[in-house]
C-alpha positions in Angstrom: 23.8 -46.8 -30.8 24.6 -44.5 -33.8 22.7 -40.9 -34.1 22.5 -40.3 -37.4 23.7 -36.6 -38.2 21.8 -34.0 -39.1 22.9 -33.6 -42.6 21.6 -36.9 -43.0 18.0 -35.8 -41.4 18.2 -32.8 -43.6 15.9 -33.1 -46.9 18.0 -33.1 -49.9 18.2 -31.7 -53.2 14.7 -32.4 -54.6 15.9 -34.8 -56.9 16.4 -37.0 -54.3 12.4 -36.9 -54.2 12.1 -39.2 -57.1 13.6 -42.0 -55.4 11.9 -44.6 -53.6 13.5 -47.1 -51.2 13.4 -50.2 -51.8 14.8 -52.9 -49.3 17.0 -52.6 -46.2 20.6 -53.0 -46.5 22.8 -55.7 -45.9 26.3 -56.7 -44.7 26.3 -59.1 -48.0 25.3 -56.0 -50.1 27.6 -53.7 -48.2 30.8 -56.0 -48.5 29.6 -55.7 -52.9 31.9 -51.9 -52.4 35.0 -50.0 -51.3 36.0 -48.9 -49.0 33.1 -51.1 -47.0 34.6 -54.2 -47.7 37.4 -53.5 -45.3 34.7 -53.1 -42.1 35.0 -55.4 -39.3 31.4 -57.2 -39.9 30.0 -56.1 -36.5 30.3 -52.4 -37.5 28.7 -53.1 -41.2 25.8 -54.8 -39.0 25.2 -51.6 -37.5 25.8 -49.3 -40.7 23.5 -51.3 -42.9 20.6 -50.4 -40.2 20.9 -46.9 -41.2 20.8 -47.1 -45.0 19.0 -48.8 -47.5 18.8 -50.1 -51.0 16.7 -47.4 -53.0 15.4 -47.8 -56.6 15.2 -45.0 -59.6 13.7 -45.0 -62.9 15.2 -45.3 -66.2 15.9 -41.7 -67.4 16.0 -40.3 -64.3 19.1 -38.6 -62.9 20.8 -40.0 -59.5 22.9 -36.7 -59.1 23.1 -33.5 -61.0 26.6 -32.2 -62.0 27.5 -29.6 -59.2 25.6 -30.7 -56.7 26.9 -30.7 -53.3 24.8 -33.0 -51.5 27.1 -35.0 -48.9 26.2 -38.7 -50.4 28.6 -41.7 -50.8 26.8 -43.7 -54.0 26.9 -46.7 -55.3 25.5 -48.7 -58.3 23.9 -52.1 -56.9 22.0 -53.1 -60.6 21.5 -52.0 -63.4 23.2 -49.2 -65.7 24.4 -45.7 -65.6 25.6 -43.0 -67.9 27.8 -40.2 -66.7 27.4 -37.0 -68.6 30.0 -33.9 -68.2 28.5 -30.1 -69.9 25.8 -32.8 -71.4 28.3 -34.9 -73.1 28.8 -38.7 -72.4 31.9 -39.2 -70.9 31.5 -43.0 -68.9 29.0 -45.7 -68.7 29.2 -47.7 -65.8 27.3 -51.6 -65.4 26.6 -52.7 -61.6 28.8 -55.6 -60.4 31.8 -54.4 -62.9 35.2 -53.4 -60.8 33.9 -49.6 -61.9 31.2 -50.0 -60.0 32.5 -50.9 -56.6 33.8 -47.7 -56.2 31.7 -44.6 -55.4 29.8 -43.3 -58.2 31.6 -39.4 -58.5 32.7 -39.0 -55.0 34.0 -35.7 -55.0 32.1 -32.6 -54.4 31.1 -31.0 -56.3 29.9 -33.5 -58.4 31.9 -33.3 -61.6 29.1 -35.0 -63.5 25.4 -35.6 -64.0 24.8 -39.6 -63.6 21.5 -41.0 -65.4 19.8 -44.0 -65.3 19.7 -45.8 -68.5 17.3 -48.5 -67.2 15.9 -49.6 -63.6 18.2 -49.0 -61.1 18.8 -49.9 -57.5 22.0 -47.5 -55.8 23.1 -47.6 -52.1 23.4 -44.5 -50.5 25.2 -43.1 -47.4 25.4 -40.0 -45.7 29.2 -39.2 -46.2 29.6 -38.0 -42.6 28.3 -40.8 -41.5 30.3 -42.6 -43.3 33.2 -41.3 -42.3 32.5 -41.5 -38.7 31.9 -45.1 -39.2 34.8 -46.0 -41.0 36.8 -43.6 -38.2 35.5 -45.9 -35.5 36.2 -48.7 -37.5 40.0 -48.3 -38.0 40.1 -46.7 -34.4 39.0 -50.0 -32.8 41.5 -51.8 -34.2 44.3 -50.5 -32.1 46.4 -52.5 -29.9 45.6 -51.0 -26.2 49.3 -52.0 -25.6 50.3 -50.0 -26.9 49.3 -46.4 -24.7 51.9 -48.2 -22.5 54.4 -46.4 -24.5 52.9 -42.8 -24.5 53.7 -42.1 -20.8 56.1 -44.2 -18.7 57.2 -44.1 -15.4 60.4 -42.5 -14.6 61.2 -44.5 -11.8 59.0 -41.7 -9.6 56.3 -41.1 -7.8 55.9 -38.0 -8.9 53.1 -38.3 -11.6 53.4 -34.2 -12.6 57.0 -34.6 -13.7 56.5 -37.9 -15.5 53.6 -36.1 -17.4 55.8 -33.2 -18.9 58.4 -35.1 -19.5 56.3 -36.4 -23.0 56.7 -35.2 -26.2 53.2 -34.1 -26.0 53.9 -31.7 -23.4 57.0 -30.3 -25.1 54.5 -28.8 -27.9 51.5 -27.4 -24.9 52.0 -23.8 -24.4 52.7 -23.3 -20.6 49.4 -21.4 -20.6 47.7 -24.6 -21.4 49.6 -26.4 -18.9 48.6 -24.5 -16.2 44.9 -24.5 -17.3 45.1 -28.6 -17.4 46.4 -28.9 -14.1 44.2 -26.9 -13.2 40.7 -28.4 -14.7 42.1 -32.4 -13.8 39.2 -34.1 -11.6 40.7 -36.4 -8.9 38.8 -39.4 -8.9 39.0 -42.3 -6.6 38.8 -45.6 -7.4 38.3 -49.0 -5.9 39.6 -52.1 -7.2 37.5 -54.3 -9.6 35.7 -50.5 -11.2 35.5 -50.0 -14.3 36.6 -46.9 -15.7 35.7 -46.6 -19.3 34.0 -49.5 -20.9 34.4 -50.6 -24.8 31.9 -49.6 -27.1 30.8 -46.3 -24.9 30.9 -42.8 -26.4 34.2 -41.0 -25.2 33.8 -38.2 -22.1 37.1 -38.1 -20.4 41.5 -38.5 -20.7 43.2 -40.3 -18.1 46.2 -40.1 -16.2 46.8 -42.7 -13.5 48.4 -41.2 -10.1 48.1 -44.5 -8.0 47.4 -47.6 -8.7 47.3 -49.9 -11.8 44.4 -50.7 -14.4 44.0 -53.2 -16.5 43.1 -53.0 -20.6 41.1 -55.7 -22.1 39.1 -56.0 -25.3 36.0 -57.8 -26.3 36.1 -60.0 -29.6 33.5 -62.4 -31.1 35.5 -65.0 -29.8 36.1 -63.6 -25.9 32.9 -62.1 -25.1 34.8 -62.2 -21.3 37.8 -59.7 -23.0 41.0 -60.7 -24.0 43.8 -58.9 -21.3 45.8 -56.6 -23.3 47.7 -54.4 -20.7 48.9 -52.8 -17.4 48.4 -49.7 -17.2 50.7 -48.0 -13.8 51.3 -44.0 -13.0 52.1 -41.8 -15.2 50.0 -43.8 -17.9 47.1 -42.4 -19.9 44.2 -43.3 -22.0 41.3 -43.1 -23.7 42.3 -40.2 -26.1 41.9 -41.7 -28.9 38.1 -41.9 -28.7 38.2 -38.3 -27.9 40.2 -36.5 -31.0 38.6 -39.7 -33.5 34.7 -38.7 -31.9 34.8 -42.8 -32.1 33.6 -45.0 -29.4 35.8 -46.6 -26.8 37.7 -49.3 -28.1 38.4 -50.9 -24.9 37.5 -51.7 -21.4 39.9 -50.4 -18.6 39.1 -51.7 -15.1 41.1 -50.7 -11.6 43.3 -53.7 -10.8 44.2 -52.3 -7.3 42.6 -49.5 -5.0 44.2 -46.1 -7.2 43.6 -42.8 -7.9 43.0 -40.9 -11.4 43.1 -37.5 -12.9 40.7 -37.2 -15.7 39.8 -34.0 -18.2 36.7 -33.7 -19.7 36.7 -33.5 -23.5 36.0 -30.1 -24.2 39.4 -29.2 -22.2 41.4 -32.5 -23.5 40.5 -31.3 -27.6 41.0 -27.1 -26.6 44.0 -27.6 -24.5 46.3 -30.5 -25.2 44.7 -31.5 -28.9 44.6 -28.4 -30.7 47.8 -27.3 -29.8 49.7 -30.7 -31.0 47.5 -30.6 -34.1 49.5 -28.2 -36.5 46.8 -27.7 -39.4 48.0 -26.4 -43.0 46.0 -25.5 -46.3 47.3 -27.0 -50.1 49.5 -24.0 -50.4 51.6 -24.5 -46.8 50.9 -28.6 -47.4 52.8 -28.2 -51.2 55.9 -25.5 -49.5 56.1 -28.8 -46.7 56.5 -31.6 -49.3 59.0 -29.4 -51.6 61.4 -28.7 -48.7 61.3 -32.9 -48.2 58.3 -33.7 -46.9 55.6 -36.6 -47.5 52.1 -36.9 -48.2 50.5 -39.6 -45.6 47.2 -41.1 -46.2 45.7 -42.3 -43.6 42.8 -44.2 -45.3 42.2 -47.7 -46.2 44.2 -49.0 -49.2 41.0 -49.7 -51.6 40.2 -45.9 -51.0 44.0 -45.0 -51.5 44.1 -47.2 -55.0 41.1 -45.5 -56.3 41.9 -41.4 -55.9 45.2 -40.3 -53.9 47.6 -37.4 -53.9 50.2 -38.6 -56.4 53.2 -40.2 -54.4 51.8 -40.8 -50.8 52.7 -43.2 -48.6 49.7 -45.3 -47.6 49.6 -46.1 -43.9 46.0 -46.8 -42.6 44.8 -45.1 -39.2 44.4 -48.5 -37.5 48.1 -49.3 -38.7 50.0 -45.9 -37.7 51.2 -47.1 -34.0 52.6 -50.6 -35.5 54.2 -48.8 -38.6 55.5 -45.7 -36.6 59.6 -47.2 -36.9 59.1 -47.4 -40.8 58.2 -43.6 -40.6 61.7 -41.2 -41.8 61.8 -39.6 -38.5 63.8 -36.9 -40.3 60.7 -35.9 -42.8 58.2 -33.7 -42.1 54.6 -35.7 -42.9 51.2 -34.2 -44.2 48.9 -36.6 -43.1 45.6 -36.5 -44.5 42.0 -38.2 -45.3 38.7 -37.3 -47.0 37.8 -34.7 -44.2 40.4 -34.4 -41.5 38.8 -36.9 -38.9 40.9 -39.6 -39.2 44.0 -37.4 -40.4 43.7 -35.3 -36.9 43.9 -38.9 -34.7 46.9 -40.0 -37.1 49.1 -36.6 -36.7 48.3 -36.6 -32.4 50.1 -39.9 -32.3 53.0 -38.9 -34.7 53.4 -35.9 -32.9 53.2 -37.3 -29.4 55.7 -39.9 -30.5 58.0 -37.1 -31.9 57.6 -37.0 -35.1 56.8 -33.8 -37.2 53.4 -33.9 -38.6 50.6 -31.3 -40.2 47.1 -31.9 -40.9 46.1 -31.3 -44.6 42.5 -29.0 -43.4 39.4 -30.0 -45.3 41.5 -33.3 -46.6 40.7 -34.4 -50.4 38.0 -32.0 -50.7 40.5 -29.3 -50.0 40.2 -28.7 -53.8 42.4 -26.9 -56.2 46.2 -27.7 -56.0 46.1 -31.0 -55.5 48.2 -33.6 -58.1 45.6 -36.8 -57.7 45.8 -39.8 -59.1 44.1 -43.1 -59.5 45.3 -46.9 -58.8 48.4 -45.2 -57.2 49.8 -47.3 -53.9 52.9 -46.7 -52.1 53.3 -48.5 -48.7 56.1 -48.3 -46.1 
């Protein structure tokens, strides 16, 4: 199902070497900390079978300060001391509100944590994490709603309905010509099924003839609960493509039809990358003091523990349904921990017209940024 990435595969820092696993994860154990807690339980089913509970000695350090190692940690018993140029400066108790959060997040580690007594930690490779918590929020969408990126004109011809979209409006006519060019006409028979939930993401859609229908798979309709009508001019399954999440939907042919499709590569070089208007802490800080927002994207336990002081909270699986509380006048510097769900956010607020930038690198951009902790401002 989930490869694990390489950084993951990689041996670590050789302190790592002193730790021993323990038991296999849990969803009980994994629900114990944020931002897990907010995972659907069917996607911490499949996290906890890549990690596991690990055990260190008293007096033995979990991470040095400085290190760089891409690990999400967290305290599960026992007791820590955090030391900062070899002076104490926290000690933190397993199953306090401390210890739900991630032990030192940021990289690179600020501080040197020790075990003051037997210890177990969790510990995640943060790519992985991310990815995880990416496809999380990315599943959550309503599939109604890629009704409203692309909708007929009252034409037949599928081409001018096409650049008629915001998205369009920002493609240099370079690119155009090269996606016109690269679309694959596929034929398609009624009752086939196009992209099925839960598969990895290969191609973007554009229906020429025909309708499809959208329906999603719960734990309570294993047969998929009907979500849409998709007709020309529509697209899908970009999401899954800019997000590298998996489908979050099944579309199936309703009527005999025809599609265009792009392959991935093409979709992310020619229509993505040009939406996607990236910026560094300097160009980010000239945005917000000519009236712009911050705009995290993450979930609101990772928000209340470390944030850019005052941004506006809207979580990636939330952006379509809170678009109309969005200052369409304000520029917005949307951002996450890396960029990966940041990137997915600003394509939909700039295909819906809206003026948005991608903060490169996220939180870990490093100096400039004014963070702050417990902070929560929502729409």
């Amino acid at each position: 199902m989930w490869t694990l990435p390489a950084t993951a595969r990689t041996p670590l820092h050789s302190i790592w070497k002193d730790m021993a696993e323990d038991t296999t994860a849990t969803v009980q154990v994994l629900r114990m900390f944020a931002p897990l807690d907010n995972m659907k339980r069917e996607n911490l089913a499949a996290l906890a079978k890549k990690v596991s509970v690990k055990s260190l000695s008293a007096g033995k350090a979990l991470f040095a300060q400085g290190d760089t190692d891409k690990r999400t940690v967290w305290l599960v018993s026992g007791r820590v001391e955090a030391l900062e140029n070899d002076r104490v400066i926290a000690t933190i108790r397993s199953g306090t509100p401390e210890a739900r959060n991630p032990l030192f997040p940021n990289l690179p580690r600020r501080a040197t944590v020790r075990a003051i007594e037997d210890i177990s930690f969790l510990s995640i490779d943060s790519d992985l994490l991310d990815v995880m918590i990416t496809w999380d929020q990315t599943g959550s969408y309503e599939v109604e709603e890629l009704q409203a990126q692309l909708r007929s004109v009252g034409s037949d011809d599928w081409m001018t309905t096409i650049l008629q979209t915001n998205a369009f409006h920002r493609i240099p006519p370079a690119n155009i010509q090269a996606i016109f060019q690269r679309l694959q006409r596929t034929p398609c028979r009624a009752g086939e099924v196009v992209i099925k939930q839960g598969d990895e993401g290969d191609y973007f859609y554009i229906i020429v003839s025909g309708k499809c229908t959208v329906t999603r798979e719960t734990p309570l309709s294993r047969e998929g609960i009907k979500l849409a009508e998709l007709n020309v001019g529509d697209t899908f399954g970009e999401e899954a493509l800019i997000a590298e999440a998996k489908r979050n939907a099944t579309v199936t042919m309703l009527t005999d039809g025809v599609l265009m499709r792009l392959n991935k590569q093409d979709f992310r070089e020619l229509m993505n990358e040009p939406l996607l208007q990236w910026v560094d802490v300097e160009q980010a800080r000239a945005i917000i003091e000519r009236g712009g927002r911050w705009l995290d994207v993450r979930l609101p336990s990772e928000h209340q523990t470390l944030a850019i002081e005052g941004a506006l909270n809207v979580p990636l699986y939330l952006i379509r349904l809170k678009l109309s509380t969005l200052d369409r006048a304000k520029p917005y510097v949307v951002y996450c921990d890396t960029g990966r769900r940041s990137s997915a956010a600003a394509y939909i607020l700039v295909e819906r017209g809206l003026e948005a930038y991608v903060l490169r690198g996220g939180l870990g951009a490093g100096a400039g940024l004014q963070l702050a902790r417990g902070g929560s401002e929502k729409p």
